[in-house]
N, C-alpha and C positions, 0 to 999 in steps of 0.2 A: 444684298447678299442673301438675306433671307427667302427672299423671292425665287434665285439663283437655284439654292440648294432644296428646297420646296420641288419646284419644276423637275429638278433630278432625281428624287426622289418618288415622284408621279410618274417617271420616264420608266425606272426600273422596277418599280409597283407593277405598272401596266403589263410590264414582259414578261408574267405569269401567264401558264396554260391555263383556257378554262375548263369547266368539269361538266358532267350529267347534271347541276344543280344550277348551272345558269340562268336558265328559265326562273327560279326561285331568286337570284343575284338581280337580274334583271325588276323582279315586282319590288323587293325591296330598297332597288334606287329610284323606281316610279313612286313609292309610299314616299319615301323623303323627299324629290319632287314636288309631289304634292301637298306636302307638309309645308316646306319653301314657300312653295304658290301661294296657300291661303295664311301663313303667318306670318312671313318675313316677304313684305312688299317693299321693290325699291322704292327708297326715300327715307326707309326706317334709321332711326339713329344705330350707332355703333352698342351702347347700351343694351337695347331693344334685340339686335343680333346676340351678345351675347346670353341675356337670358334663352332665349330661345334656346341654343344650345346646351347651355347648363338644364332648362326644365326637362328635355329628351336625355339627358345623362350623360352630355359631353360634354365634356374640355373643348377650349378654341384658345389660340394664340393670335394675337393682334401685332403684326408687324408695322408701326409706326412712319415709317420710311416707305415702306410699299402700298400703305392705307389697304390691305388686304388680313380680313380675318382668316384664318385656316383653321380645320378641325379635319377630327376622323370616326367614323366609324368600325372598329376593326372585329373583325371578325364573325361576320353579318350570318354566317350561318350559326348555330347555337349547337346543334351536335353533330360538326363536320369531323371527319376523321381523314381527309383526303389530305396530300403533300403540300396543297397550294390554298391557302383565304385570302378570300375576298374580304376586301373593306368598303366603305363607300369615304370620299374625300370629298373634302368642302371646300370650296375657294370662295371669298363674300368681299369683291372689293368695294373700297371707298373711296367717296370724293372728297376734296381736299376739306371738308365742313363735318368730314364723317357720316357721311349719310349713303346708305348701300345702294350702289348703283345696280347691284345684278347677282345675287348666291346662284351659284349651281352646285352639283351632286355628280359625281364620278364613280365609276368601279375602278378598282386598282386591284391586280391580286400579288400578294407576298408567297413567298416559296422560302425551299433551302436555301 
C-alpha cells in the first residue's frame, strides 16, 4: 500500500511545470547521481542506505513489505521564489536479505 501511494504521489509531483532553473534542477539530480554511484553501491545493506541519507541531511522511510527505502529532497533550489519546487525523490529497493539492488534520483516538482 505504501508503494501504491508513494507511485501517486511521484505521479502528481511530476505534473508540475518546469521553470528558467531547470538546467540548475537538472545538475543537482546529476550531483545526487553521483553521490548514489560512488557511495551507495548495489549490494549495500539497508543500514548502510540509511546513514547515507541521514549523513546528507535526510530522512528515509523503509517500507518493509515493499523492501524499498524512500526519501526526498525538497526544495532543491535554496532561493526559489517561483510557484512550482522541485525536489529530488529517492526510490532504493531491496532484496528479500535487505541488500540494495539499485537507488535512483528523480525530479518531482510540487505546486499549488
Amino acid at each position: 500500500m505504501l508503494k501504491a501511494l508513494f507511485a501517486a504521489a511521484i505521479v502528481l509531483l511530476s505534473a508540475g511545470c518546469s521553470s528558467d532553473d531547470s538546467g540548475n534542477d537538472q545538475k543537482k539530480l546529476q550531483h545526487w547521481n553521483g553521490l548514489l554511484a560512488n557511495e551507495l553501491k548495489p549490494g549495500s545493506s539497508l543500514a548502510t542506505a540509511e546513514q547515507f541519507f541521514s549523513r546528507h541531511g535526510l530522512g528515509s522511510d523503509y517500507s518493509t513489505s515493499d523492501h524499498i527505502l524512500f526519501s526526498i529532497d525538497r526544495n532543491v533550489r535554496a532561493d526559489d521564489h517561483s510557484v512550482v519546487s522541485p525536489s529530488i525523490t529517492f526510490q532504493c529497493p531491496f532484496d528479500t536479505r535487505d541488500r540494495l539492488i539499485l537507488c535512483k534520483a528523480e525530479l518531482a516538482y510540487t505546486g499549488p
